[in-house]
C-alpha positions in Angstrom: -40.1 -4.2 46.6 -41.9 -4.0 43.3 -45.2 -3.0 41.8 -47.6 -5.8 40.7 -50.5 -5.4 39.1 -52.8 -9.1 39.7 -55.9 -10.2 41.8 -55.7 -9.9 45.4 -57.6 -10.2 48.6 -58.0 -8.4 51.4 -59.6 -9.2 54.8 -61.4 -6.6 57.4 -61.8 -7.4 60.6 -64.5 -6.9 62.4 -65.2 -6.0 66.2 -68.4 -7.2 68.6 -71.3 -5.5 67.7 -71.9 -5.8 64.0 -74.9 -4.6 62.8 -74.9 -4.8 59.4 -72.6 -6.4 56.7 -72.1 -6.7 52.7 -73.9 -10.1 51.8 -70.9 -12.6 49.8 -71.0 -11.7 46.1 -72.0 -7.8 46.5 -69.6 -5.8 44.1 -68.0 -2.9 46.5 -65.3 0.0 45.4 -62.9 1.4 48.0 -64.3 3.4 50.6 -67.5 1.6 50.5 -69.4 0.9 54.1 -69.0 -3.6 54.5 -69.8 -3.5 57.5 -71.3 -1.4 60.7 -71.7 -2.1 64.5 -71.6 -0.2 67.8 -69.7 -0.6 71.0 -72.1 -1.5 74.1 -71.0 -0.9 77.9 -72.6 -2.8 80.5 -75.9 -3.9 80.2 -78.9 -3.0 82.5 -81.3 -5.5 83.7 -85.2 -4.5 83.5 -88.7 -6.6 85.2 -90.0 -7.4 82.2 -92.5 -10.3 83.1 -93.0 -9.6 86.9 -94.1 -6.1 85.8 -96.5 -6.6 83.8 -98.2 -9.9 85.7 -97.4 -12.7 83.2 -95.3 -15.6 82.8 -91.9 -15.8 81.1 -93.3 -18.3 78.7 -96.2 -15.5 77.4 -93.9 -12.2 77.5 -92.9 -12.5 73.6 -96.1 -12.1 72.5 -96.3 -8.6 74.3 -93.2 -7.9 73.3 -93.2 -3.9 70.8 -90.1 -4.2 69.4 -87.7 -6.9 68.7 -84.6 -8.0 70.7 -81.2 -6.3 68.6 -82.9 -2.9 68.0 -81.9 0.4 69.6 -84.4 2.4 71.4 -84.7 5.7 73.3 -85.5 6.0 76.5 -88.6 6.0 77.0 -89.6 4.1 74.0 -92.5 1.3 74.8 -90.4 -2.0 75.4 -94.0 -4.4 76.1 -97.6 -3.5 76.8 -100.6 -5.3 78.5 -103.9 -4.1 78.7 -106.0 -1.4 77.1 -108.5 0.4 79.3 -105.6 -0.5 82.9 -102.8 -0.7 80.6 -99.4 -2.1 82.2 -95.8 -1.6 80.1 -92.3 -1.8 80.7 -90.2 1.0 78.8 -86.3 1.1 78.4 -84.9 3.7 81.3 -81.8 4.6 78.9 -80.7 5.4 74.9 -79.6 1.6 74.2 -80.1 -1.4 72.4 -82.2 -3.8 73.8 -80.2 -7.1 73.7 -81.9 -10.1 75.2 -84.5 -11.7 77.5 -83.8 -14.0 79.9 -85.8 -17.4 80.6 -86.9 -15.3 83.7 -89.1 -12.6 81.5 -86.5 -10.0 82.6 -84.8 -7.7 79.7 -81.6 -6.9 78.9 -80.5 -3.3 77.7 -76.9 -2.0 77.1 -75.9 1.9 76.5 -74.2 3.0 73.0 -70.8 4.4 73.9 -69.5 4.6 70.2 -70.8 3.7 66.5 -67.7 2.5 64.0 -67.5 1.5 60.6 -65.8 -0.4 58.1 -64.5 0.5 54.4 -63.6 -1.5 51.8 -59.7 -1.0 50.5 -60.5 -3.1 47.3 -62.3 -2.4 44.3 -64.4 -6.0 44.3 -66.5 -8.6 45.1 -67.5 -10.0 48.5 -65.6 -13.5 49.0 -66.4 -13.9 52.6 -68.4 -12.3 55.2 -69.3 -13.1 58.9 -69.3 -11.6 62.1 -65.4 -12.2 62.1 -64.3 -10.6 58.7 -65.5 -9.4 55.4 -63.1 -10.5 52.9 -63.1 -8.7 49.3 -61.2 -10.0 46.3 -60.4 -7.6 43.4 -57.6 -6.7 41.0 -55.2 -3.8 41.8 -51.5 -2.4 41.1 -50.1 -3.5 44.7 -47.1 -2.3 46.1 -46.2 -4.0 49.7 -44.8 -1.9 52.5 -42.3 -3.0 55.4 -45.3 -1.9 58.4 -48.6 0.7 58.8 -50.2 2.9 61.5 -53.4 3.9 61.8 -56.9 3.1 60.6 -57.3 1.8 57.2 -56.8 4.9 54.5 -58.6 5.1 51.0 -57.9 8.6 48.7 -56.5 10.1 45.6 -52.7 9.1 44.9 -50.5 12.5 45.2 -46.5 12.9 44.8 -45.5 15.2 47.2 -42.0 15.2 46.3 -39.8 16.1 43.3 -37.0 13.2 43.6 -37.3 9.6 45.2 -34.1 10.3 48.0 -36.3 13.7 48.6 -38.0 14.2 51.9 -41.5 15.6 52.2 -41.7 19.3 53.6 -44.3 20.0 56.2 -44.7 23.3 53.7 -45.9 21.0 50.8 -48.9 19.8 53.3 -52.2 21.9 53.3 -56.1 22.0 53.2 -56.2 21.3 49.7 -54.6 17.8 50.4 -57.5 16.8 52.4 -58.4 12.8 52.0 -55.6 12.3 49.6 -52.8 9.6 50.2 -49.6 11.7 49.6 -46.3 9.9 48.5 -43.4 11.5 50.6 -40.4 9.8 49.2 -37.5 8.9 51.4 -39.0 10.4 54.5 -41.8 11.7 56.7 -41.2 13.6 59.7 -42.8 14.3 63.4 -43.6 17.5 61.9 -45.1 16.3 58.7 -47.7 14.1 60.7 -48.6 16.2 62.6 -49.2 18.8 60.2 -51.0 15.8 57.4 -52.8 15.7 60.7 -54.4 19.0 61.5 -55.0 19.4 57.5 -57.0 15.7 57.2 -55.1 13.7 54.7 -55.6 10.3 55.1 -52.2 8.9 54.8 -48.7 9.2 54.3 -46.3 6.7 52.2 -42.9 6.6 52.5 -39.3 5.0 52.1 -39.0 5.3 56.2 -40.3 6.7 59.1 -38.9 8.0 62.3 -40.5 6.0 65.2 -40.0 9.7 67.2 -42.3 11.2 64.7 -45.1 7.9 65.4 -44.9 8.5 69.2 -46.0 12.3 68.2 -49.2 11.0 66.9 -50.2 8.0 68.1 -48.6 7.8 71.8 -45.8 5.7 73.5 -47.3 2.3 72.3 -47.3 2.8 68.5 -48.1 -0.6 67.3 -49.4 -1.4 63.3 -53.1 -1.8 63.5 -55.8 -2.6 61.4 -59.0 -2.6 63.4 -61.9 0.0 62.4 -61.9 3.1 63.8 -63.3 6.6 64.0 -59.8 8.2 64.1 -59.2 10.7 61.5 -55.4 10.8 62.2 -53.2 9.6 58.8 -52.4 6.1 58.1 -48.3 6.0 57.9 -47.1 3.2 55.3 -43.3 2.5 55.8 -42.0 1.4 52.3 -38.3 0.4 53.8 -38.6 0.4 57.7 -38.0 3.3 59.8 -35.8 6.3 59.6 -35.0 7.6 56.0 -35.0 5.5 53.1 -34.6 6.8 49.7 -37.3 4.9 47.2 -36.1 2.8 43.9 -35.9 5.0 40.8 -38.4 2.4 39.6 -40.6 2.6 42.7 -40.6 6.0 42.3 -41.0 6.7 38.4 -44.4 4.1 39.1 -45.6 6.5 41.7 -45.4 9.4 38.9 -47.6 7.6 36.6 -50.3 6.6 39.5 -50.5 9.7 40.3 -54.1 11.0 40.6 -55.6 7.1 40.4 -57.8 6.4 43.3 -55.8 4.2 46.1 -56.6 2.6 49.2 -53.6 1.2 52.3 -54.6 -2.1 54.1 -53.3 -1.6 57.4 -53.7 -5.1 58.5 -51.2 -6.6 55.7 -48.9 -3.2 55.0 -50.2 -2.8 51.2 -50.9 0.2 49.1 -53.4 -0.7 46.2 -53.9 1.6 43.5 -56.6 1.2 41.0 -55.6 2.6 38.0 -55.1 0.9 34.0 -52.1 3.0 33.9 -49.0 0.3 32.1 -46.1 1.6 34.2 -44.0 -1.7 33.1 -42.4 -4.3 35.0 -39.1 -4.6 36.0 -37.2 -7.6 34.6 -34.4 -7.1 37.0 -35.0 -7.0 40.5 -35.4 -3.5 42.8 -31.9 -1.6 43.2 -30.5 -2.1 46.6 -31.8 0.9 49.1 -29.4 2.5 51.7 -31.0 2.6 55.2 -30.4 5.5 57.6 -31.5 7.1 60.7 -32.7 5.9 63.4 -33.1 1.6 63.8 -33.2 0.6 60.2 -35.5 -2.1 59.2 -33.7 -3.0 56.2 -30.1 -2.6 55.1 -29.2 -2.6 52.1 -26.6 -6.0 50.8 -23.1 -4.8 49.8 -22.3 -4.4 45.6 -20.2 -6.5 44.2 -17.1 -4.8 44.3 -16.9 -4.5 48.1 -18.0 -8.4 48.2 -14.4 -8.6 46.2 -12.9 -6.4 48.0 -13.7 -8.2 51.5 -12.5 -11.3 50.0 -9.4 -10.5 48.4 -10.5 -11.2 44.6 -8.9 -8.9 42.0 -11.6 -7.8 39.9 -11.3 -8.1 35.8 -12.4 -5.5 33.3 -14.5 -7.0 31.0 -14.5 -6.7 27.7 -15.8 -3.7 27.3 -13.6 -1.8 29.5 -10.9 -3.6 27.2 -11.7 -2.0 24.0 -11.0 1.2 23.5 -13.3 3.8 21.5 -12.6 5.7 18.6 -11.8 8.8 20.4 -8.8 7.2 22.4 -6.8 5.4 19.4 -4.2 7.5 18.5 -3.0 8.2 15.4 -1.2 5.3 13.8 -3.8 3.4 14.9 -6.9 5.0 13.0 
């Protein structure tokens, strides 16, 4: 688990129903609208043709408004006639969808209107009525799992250590839309609480799955559809229970803080866009102890209990051999 700072990508799935969608090769920043659609419930038929005496073949060219637009009810769907006029008009709020070879319409009620954010500062790479994919450059730190909608905010430390665990006291109003960093673990309590006080997410070492069920029911499963929920995306550094972070992890976190920063749910990833050097690490991540309840990830044993299990003496080195100045005696110095 390290920081990297390079080009990456980032794909946003989207749902049936898109309306609208960034074109390829439109620049976006995090939190931008790519893409917009609604969610339709069963569609109502309506006499289109019949009604108004033609034939299916001539009822386009009567036709007010086109097929994929929402109306009202009411609105005027086709009109015949002037001084004996003859219309058909949509009975509910909808959008009307299709017509049929029969001259017969098709319109399906609105039950809900989402939207999708981009979580990279970029351009458009891809973009279809399956995903919008957005390629940019970004410090990226990659997490063991996420919950919740994707989260974009301002980085803030929340803690004073990286084995410290966040206190639901620290959480407020004033953290509203911010992604806060809650070291080696986040409770029930803390959720709940980032909850009522609308931050958007929560990163941390672990996670206790007691404190997921809280929020987001029995079936808590990582997600990265679009959604209207305003509960706080939960990034799991580690795995689950309480994991402290890496000094180095941690110390990175310090110098991010306040840099815009964005979690992609779909692929467990915290980007951070910020100039900031915070250094790379020529030596890999220090091992992490794992504890609470079902671990993820445990931590591999140091070298001197590898030894130990298999009966191999260890050797000072050479350094341990030589003595300082301070522990020569006498006729030595």
């Amino acid at each position: 688990m390290t920081w990297r700072r390079e080009r990456w990508t980032a794909d946003h799935s989207l749902p049936i129903g898109v309306t609208k969608r960034a074109p390829v090769g439109e620049l976006v920043r995090a939190g931008d609208i790519i893409a917009a659609g609604a969610t339709l419930a069963a569609a109502l038929r309506v006499p289109g043709a019949r009604r108004l005496g033609l034939s299916p073949s001539d009822l386009d060219r009567e036709l007010r408004v086109r097929v994929g637009t929402d109306v009202a009810r009411g609105t005027v769907l086709a009109r015949v006639g002037r001084r004996f006029a003859r219309s058909v008009t949509a009975p509910i709020d909808g959008r009307f969808l299709h017509v049929t070879v029969d001259g017969d319409l098709y319109i399906a009620p609105i039950v809900d209107r989402w939207t999708v954010r981009a979580t990279l500062d970029g351009v458009v790479s891809r973009s279809d009525d399956a995903v919008v994919e957005i390629e940019g450059e970004a410090w990226c730190l990659q997490g063991a799992a996420a919950y919740g909608p994707d989260a974009v905010g301002e980085l803030t430390l929340g803690v004073d250590g990286p084995n410290a665990d966040l206190a639901p006291t620290r959480i407020d109003v004033r953290l509203s839309g911010r992604i806060i960093v809650g070291g080696a673990r986040v409770s029930a309590e803390v959720i709940t609480r980032a909850h009522a006080c609308g931050v958007a997410g929560l990163v941390a070492g672990g996670v206790p799955p007691a404190g997921l069920r809280v929020v987001y029911g029995d079936a808590v499963t990582a997600s990265g559809s679009p959604s209207r929920d305003d509960r706080p995306t939960v990034l799991c550094l580690i795995g689950f229970g309480s994991a402290g972070l890496p000094p180095a992890v941690y110390e990175a976190f310090a110098a991010l803080a306040g840099a815009r920063a964005a979690i992609h749910t779909a692929s467990a990833r915290l980007f951070v866009f910020s100039t900031a050097d915070i250094g790379r690490a020529s030596t890999p991540s220090p091992d992490v102890a794992v504890r609470g309840e079902g671990p993820a990830a445990y931590a591999p044993a140091g070298r001197a209990d590898r030894e130990a299990d298999e009966g191999v003496e260890s050797t000072p080195t050479e350094e341990e051999l030589t003595p300082s100045a301070t522990d020569r005696n006498s006729t030595e110095r």
